[in-house]
C-alpha positions in Angstrom: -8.3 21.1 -14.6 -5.5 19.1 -16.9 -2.6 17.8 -15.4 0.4 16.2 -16.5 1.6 13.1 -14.2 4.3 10.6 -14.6 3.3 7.2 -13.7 5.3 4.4 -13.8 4.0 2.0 -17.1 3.1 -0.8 -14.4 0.7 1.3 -12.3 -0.8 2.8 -15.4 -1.8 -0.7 -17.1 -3.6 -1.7 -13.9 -4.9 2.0 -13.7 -6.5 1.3 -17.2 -7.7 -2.2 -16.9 -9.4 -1.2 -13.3 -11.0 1.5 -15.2 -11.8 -0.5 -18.0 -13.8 -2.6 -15.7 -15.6 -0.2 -13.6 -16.7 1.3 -16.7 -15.2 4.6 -15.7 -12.8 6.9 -17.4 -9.1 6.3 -15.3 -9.7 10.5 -14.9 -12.7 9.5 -12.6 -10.6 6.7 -11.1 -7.3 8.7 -10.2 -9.7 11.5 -8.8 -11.8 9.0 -6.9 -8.3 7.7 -5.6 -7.3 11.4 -4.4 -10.6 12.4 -2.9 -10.0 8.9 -0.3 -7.0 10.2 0.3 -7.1 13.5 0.9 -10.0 12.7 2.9 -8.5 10.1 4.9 -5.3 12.4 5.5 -7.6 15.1 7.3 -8.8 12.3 9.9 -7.2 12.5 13.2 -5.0 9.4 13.9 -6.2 7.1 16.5 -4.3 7.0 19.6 -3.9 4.0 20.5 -3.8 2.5 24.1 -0.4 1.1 25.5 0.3 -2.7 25.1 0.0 -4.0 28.5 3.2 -5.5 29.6 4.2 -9.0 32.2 6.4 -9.5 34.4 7.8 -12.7 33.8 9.7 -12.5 37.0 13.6 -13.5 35.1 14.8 -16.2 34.0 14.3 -19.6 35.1 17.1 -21.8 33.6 20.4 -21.2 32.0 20.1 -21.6 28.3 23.7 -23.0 28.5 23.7 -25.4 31.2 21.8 -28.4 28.9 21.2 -30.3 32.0 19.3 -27.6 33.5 17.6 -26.9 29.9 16.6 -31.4 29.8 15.2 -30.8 33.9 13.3 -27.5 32.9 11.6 -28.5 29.6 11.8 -32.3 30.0 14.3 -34.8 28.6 12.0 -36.4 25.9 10.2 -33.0 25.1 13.6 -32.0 24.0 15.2 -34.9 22.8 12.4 -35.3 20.2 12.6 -31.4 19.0 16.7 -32.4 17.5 15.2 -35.5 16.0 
């Protein structure tokens, strides 16, 4: 069957230089393209489990008391990170 498409000029000049290296028509190529596809779109989507999730039991310092920030990370951890 013939069919008229519009395809932007981009696509097209990969379209013909993949073709022109597979050796195939880009006819064969766009139907190749369709057939994966359509065939993929009949699959059934995977469900897939929930993420497991953590308590992390809150939090454990005030982010804006810094004294409490140099006493939970560590004076010179932190000291070095603004350097």
């Amino acid at each position: 069957m013939k069919t008229t498409l519009v395809i932007d000029d981009r696509v097209m000049l990969r379209l013909k230089q993949q073709a022109a290296r597979r050796g195939c028509t880009m006819s064969e190529l766009v139907e190749a393209a369709l057939r994966s596809f359509l065939r993929d779109a009949r699959r059934p989507r995977l469900e897939l489990p929930p993420l497991p999730t953590f308590d992390g039991g809150g939090f454990r310092v005030d982010v804006s008391n810094r004294e409490a920030l140099y006493q939970a990370i560590g004076r010179r951890a932190l000291e070095g990170a603004q350097e």
